[in-house]
N, C-alpha and C positions, 0 to 999 in steps of 0.2 A: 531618562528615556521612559516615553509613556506606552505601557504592552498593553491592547487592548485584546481582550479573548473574549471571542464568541461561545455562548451555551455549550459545552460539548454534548451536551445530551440530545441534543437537535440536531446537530453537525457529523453526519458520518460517511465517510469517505470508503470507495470501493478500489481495487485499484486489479485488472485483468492483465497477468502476466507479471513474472517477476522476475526477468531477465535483469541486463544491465539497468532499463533505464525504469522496470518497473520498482528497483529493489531500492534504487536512489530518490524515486518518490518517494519511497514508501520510509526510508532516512528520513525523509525532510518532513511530513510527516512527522514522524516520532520527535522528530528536533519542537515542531511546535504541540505537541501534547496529545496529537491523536495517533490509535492504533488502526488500521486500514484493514476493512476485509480483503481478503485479497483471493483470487480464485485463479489456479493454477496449475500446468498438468503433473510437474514433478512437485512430491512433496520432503521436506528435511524437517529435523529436530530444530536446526538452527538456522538464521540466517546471519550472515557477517556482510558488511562494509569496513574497506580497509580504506583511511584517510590517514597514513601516518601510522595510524596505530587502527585496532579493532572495536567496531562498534556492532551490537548486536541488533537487529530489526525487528521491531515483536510487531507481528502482525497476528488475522484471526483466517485460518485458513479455513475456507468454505468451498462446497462442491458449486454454489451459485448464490449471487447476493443478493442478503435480506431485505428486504419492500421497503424498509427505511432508511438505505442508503440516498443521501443525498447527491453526491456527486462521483462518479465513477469516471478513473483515469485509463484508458487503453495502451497499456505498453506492450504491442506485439507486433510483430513484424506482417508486414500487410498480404502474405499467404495464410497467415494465419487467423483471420477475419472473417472467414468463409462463417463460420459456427457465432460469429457473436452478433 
Protein backbone atom coordinates (compact mmCIF):
# COMPACT_ATOMS: atom_id res chain seq x y z
CA UNK A 1 0.00 0.00 0.00
CA UNK A 2 1.24 3.40 -1.27
CA UNK A 3 0.89 6.40 1.78
CA UNK A 4 1.38 9.45 0.15
CA UNK A 5 1.82 12.45 2.85
CA UNK A 6 1.57 15.94 2.09
CA UNK A 7 4.29 18.64 3.69
CA UNK A 8 2.83 18.87 7.25
CA UNK A 9 4.41 22.02 7.55
CA UNK A 10 2.12 23.74 4.96
CA UNK A 11 -0.92 21.73 6.01
CA UNK A 12 -2.73 22.91 9.25
CA UNK A 13 -5.87 22.12 10.26
CA UNK A 14 -8.35 24.20 12.65
CA UNK A 15 -11.14 22.55 13.92
CA UNK A 16 -14.16 24.99 16.12
CA UNK A 17 -15.81 23.05 18.77
CA UNK A 18 -14.98 19.73 20.14
CA UNK A 19 -18.03 18.14 20.97
CA UNK A 20 -18.92 14.57 19.72
CA UNK A 21 -18.19 15.16 16.26
CA UNK A 22 -15.62 17.84 16.62
CA UNK A 23 -13.40 15.43 19.06
CA UNK A 24 -13.82 12.44 16.24
CA UNK A 25 -12.18 14.80 13.63
CA UNK A 26 -9.87 15.87 15.55
CA UNK A 27 -9.10 11.46 16.13
CA UNK A 28 -8.84 11.11 12.51
CA UNK A 29 -6.80 13.80 12.35
CA UNK A 30 -4.23 12.47 14.81
CA UNK A 31 -4.84 8.89 13.03
CA UNK A 32 -3.10 10.72 9.94
CA UNK A 33 -0.36 12.58 11.61
CA UNK A 34 -1.61 16.01 12.22
CA UNK A 35 -2.52 17.76 15.51
CA UNK A 36 -5.55 20.40 14.89
CA UNK A 37 -5.75 23.77 16.60
CA UNK A 38 -8.77 23.64 17.96
CA UNK A 39 -10.82 26.59 19.63
CA UNK A 40 -13.29 25.80 22.25
CA UNK A 41 -15.33 27.04 25.19
CA UNK A 42 -14.71 24.23 27.88
CA UNK A 43 -11.22 23.60 28.31
CA UNK A 44 -9.49 19.78 29.84
CA UNK A 45 -6.10 18.48 30.65
CA UNK A 46 -7.16 15.57 28.44
CA UNK A 47 -9.09 14.38 25.81
CA UNK A 48 -10.29 10.64 25.32
CA UNK A 49 -12.14 8.69 22.50
CA UNK A 50 -13.28 5.43 23.39
CA UNK A 51 -13.25 2.81 20.30
CA UNK A 52 -13.04 -0.39 22.29
CA UNK A 53 -10.52 0.81 24.17
CA UNK A 54 -8.88 4.63 24.93
CA UNK A 55 -7.41 6.77 22.70
CA UNK A 56 -6.02 10.08 23.68
CA UNK A 57 -6.50 13.39 21.17
CA UNK A 58 -3.74 15.80 21.38
CA UNK A 59 -4.88 18.79 20.00
CA UNK A 60 -3.37 22.69 20.49
CA UNK A 61 -5.91 24.57 22.36
CA UNK A 62 -6.15 28.20 21.21
CA UNK A 63 -8.43 31.26 22.30
CA UNK A 64 -8.59 31.88 18.08
CA UNK A 65 -6.87 30.35 14.97
CA UNK A 66 -3.53 31.20 13.82
CA UNK A 67 -3.40 33.06 10.03
CA UNK A 68 -1.71 29.88 8.95
CA UNK A 69 -4.46 27.60 9.43
CA UNK A 70 -5.37 26.02 6.19
CA UNK A 71 -8.38 24.42 6.62
CA UNK A 72 -10.80 24.91 9.43
CA UNK A 73 -13.59 22.20 10.33
CA UNK A 74 -16.97 23.76 12.20
CA UNK A 75 -18.36 21.15 14.55
CA UNK A 76 -21.14 23.00 16.35
CA UNK A 77 -24.30 22.88 16.65
CA UNK A 78 -26.05 25.63 14.35
CA UNK A 79 -27.23 28.01 17.62
CA UNK A 80 -24.09 28.29 18.09
CA UNK A 81 -22.71 29.95 14.95
CA UNK A 82 -23.92 33.28 15.77
CA UNK A 83 -20.05 34.31 16.97
CA UNK A 84 -18.19 32.57 14.05
Amino acid sequence: MLILRINQGLMMFGIIGLGGVGILLAHFLNNAGYVPYVVTRTHYGRYIIRFGEEHEVRVKLVDKLPSGVKYTLIAVKAYDTVGV
